[in-house]
C-alpha positions in Angstrom: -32.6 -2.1 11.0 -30.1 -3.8 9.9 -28.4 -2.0 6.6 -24.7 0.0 6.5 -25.1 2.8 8.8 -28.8 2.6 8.9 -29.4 5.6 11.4 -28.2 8.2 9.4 -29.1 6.7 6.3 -32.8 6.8 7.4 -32.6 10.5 9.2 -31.4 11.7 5.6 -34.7 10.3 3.8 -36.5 12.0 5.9 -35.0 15.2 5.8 -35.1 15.0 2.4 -38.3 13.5 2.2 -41.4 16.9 1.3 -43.8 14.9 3.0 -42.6 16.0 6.5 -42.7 19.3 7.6 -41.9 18.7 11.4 -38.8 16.9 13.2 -38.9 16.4 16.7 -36.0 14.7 18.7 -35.2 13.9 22.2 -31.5 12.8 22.8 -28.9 12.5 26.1 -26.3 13.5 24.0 -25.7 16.2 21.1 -22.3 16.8 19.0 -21.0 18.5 16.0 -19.3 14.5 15.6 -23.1 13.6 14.6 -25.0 16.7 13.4 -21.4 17.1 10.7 -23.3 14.1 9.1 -26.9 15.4 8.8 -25.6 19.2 8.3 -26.4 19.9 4.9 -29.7 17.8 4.9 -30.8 19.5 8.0 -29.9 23.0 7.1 -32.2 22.0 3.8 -35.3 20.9 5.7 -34.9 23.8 8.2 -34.8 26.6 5.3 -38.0 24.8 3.6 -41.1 26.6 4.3 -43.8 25.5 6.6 -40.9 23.4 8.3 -40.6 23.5 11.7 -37.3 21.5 14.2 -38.0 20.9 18.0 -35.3 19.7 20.1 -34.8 17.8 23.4 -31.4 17.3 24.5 -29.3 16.4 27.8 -26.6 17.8 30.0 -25.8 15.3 32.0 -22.7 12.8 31.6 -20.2 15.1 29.5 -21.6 13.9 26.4 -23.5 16.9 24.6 -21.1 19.8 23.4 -21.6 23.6 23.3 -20.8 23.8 19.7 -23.9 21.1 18.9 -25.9 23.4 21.4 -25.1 26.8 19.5 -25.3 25.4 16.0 -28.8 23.0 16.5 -30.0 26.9 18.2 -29.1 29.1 15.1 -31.0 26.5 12.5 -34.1 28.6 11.0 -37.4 27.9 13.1 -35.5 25.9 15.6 -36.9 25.4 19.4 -33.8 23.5 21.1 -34.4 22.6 24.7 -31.4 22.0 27.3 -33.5 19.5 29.7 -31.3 18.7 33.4 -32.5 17.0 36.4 -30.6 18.7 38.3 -29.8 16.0 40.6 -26.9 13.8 39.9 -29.5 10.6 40.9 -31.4 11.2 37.3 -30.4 11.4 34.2 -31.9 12.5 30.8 -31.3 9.8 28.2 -33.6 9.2 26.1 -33.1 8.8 22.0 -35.8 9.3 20.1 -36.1 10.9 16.1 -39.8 11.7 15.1 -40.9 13.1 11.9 -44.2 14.0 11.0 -46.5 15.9 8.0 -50.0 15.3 6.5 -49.6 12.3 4.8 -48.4 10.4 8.4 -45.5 10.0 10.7 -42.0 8.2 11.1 -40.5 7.5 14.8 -37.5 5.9 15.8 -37.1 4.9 19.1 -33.1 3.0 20.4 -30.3 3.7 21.2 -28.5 5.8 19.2 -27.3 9.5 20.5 -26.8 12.4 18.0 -23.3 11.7 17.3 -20.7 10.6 15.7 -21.3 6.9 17.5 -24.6 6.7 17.6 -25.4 7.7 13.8 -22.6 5.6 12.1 -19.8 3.9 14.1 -21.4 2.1 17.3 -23.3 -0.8 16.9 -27.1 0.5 17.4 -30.7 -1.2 17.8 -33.4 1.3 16.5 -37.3 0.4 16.5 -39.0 2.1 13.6 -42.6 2.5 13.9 -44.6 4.7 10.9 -48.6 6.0 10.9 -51.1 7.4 8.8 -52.3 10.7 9.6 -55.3 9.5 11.3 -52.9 6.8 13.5 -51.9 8.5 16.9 -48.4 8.5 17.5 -47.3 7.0 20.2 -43.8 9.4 21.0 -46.2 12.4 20.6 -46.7 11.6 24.6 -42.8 11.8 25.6 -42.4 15.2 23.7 -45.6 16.3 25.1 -44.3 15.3 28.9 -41.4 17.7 28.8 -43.1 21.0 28.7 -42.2 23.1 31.0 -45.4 21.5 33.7 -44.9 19.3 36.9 -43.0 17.3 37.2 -41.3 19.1 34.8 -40.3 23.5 35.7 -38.3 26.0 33.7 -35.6 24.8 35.8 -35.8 21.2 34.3 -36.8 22.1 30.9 -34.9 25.6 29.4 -35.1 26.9 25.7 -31.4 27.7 24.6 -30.5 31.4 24.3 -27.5 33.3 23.7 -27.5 33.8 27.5 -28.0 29.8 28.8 -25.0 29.1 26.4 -22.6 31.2 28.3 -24.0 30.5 31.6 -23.4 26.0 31.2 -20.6 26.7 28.2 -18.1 26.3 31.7 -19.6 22.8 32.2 -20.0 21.5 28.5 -17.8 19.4 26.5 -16.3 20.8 23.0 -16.0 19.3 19.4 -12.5 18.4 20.4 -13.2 15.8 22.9 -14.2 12.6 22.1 -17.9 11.1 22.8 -18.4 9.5 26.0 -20.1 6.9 23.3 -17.1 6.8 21.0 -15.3 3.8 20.2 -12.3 3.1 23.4 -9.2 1.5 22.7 -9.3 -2.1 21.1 -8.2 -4.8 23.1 -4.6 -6.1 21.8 -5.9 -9.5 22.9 -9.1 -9.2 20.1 -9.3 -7.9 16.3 -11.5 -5.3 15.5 -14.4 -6.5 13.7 -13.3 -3.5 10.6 -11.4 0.0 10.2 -13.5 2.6 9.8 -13.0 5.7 7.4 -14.4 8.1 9.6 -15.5 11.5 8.2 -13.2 14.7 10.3 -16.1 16.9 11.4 -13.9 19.9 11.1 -15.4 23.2 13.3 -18.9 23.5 13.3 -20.6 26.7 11.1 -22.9 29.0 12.1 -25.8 28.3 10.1 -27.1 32.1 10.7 -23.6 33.4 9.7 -23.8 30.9 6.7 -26.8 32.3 5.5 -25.3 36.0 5.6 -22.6 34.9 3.8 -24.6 33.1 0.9 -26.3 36.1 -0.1 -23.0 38.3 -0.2 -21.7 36.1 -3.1 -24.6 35.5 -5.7 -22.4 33.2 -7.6 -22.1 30.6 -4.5 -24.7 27.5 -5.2 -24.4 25.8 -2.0 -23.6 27.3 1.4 -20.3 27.2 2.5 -19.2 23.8 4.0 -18.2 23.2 7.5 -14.7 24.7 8.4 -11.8 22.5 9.4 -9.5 24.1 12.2 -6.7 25.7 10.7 -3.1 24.3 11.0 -2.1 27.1 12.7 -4.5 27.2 15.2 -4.0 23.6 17.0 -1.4 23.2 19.5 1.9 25.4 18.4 3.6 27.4 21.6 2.9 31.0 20.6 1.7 33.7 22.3 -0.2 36.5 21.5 -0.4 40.3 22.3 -2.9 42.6 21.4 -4.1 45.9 22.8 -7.0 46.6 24.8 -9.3 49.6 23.9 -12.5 51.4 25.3 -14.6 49.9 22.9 -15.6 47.3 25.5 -16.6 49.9 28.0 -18.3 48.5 30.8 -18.9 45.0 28.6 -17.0 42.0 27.9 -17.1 42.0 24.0 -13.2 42.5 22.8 -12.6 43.6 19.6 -9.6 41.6 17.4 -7.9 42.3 14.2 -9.4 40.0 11.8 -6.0 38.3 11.6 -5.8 37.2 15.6 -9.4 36.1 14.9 -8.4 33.4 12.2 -5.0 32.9 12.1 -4.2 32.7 15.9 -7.9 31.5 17.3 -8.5 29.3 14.1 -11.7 30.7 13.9 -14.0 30.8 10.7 -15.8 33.9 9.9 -18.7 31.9 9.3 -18.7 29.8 12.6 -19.2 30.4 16.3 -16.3 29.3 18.2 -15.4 28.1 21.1 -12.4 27.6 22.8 -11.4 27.5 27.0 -9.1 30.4 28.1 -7.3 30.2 31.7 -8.1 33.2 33.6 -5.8 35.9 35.4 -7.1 34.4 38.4 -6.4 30.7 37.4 -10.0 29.9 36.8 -10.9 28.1 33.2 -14.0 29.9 31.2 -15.3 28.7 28.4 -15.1 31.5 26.0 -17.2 32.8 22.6 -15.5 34.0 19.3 -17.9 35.2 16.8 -17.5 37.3 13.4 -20.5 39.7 13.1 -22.0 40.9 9.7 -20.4 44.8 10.6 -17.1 42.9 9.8 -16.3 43.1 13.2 -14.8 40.1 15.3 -15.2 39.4 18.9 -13.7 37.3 21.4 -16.2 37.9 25.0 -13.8 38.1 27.8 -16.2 38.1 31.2 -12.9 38.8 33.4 -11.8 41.9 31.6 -12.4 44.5 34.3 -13.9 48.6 33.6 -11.8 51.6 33.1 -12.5 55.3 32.6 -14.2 55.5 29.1 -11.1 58.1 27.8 -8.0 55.9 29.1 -7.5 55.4 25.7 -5.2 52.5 24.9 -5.0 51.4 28.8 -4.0 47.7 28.7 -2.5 44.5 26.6 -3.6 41.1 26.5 -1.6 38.5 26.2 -2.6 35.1 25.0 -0.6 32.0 25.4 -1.4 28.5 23.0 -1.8 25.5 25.8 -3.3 23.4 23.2 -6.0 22.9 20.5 -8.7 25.4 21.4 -6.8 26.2 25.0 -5.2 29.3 26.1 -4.4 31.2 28.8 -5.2 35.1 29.3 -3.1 38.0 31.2 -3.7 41.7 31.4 -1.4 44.1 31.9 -2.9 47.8 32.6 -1.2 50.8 31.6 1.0 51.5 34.7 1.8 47.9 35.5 5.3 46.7 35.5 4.9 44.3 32.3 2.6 46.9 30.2 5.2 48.8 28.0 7.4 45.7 27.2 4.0 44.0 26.3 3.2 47.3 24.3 6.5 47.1 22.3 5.6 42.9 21.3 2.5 44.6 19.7 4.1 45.0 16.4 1.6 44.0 13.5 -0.8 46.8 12.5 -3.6 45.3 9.8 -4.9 49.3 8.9 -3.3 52.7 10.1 -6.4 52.8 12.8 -6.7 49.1 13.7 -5.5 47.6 17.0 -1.4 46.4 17.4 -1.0 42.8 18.5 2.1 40.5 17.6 2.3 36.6 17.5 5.9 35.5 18.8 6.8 31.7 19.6 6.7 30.7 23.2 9.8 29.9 24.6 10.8 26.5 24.8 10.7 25.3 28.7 14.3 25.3 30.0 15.5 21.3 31.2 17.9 21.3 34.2 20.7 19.9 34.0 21.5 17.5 37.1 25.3 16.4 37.5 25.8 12.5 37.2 25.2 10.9 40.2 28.2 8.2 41.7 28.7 5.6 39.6 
């Protein structure tokens, strides 16, 4: 293969391609970097009937992201498999891109990852190997290995749920970090061969919230394109507070005003967001936002503790911006020394029954001021 960006060029064609009706991949490392590129196409192929996606990807290395994980899980029909060794002596790396329907197959055996790198930046070496129906395939023997049978168990080889994406969110990368594959730093010492243009990914959609959306507005001809994170919602000091009601009972699911959903958290109504939040007790959790179709949005808080069901407004959060996508989380119970000065910063109301938060900006960290030392 040797044509511009001949990866992702060829994955395209196939999507696109009604001769196939079944895509099979195996990769070490999955992000929202790569799939941005195939997004449209593969949303396509996935909403096409009689089409069906199966999925293969690694753990291990820091390279796959929980955002590639979530979105590659919500596509229609979609069986996506998290597959880990669980020993730090092997790892899953394999790249392989297989497509296959009546007329034949198309397999691509290299290097390449499903990202940003592997589909249009790195340099890549890809072996493309194409059958007739009646020609076995010869990767149908890898994807057929990796069920769930010896020496493969369900603890190798686990279909992603809602429930495996919070339990290894902690331990995955996010859309914000580069690639372990990504391009380094050029030497000083040696010109780069040529400057890429490369696309911004922007934050990855939910393709099942996409879909929702679509039908609410009849006079929309393509599904709403990926979201890029909003400018207020990347590293300015402010911090947040916002009351905590009963309606998470003995859950985790918090409730925000739609406001402190997208204008603080930078989340998209049609995307599933995640972003790291430092605990109360100093620990870091990776943390879910999600809009649901009730017009509802959530932020799942795992640390927020019980209370009696009829304590009625009993606490305040309060969030402070570390970073892009970082925060850190304190509670204050009613009772507690900080909760009524907390209460009173919860000045923004968005309806006469909605929740009070307020957005301030963070104080700016106070420099000591040493005297001069003998001259």
């Amino acid at each position: 293969m040797a044509t511009d960006n001949p990866l992702r060029d060829l994955l395209l064609a196939c999507l696109r391609d009604p001769r196939y009706d079944q895509f099979r991949f195996m990769v070490a490392f999955a992000r929202w970097s790569g799939l941005f590129l195939l997004d449209t196409d593969l949303q396509s192929f996935a909403q096409r009937r009689g089409t069906s996606i199966r999925g293969y990807v690694g753990t291990d290395l820091g390279g796959t992201t929980i955002e590639a994980l979530t979105y590659l899980s919500e596509l229609p029909k979609a069986e996506i498999f998290v597959v880990d060794a669980n020993t730090p002596a092997v790892v899953f790396h394999p790249k392989i891109f297989e497509f296959s329907g009546t007329p034949g197959w198309l397999t691509v055996i290299g290097s390449s990852n499903m990202t940003m790198g592997g589909l249009l930046s790195n340099v890549e070496a890809s072996v493309v190997l194409t059958g007739d129906s009646s020609d076995p395939c010869p990767t149908n023997l890898l994807f057929d290995q990796l069920t769930p049978a010896p020496p493969f168990t369900l603890d190798h080889v686990r279909r992603v749920t809602d429930d495996l994406l919070t339990e290894i969110a902690p331990r995955l990368d996010h859309y914000t970090k580069p690639s372990p594959d990504s391009r380094g730093d050029i030497s000083p010492s040696r010109p780069p061969l040529a400057e890429l243009d490369l696309p911004l990914p922007g934050r990855p959609p939910s393709p099942a919230s996409a879909r929702r959306a679509q039908r609410t507005r009849s006079d929309r001809r393509t599904r709403p394109g990926p979201v890029r994170t909003s400018a207020s919602a990347t590293a300015k000091p402010e911090i947040l507070f916002v009351e905590l009601w009963d309606e998470t009972r003995n859950g985790t699911q918090v409730q925000l005003p739609r406001r402190v959903f997208t204008d603080y958290f930078g989340a998209d109504v049609t995307a599933v967001t995640w972003v790291t939040v430092r605990a109360p007790g100093g620990g870091l959790e990776r943390i879910r936002l999600q809009a649901f179709p009730n017009a509802t949005f959530r932020i799942s808080l795992p640390f927020v503790g019980t209370s009696s069901p009829r304590a009625g407004r009993r606490a305040v959060l309060r969030f402070e911006r570390l970073g892009q996508d970082e925060y850190s989380c304190t509670i204050a119970r009613r009772g507690e020394r900080q909760y009524e000065s907390w209460l009173r910063a919860c000045t923004e109301q968005t309806t006469r029954t909605s929740k009070r938060f307020g957005i301030v900006s963070a104080p700016v960290p106070r420099v000591a001021r040493h005297p001069p030392g003998p001259s």
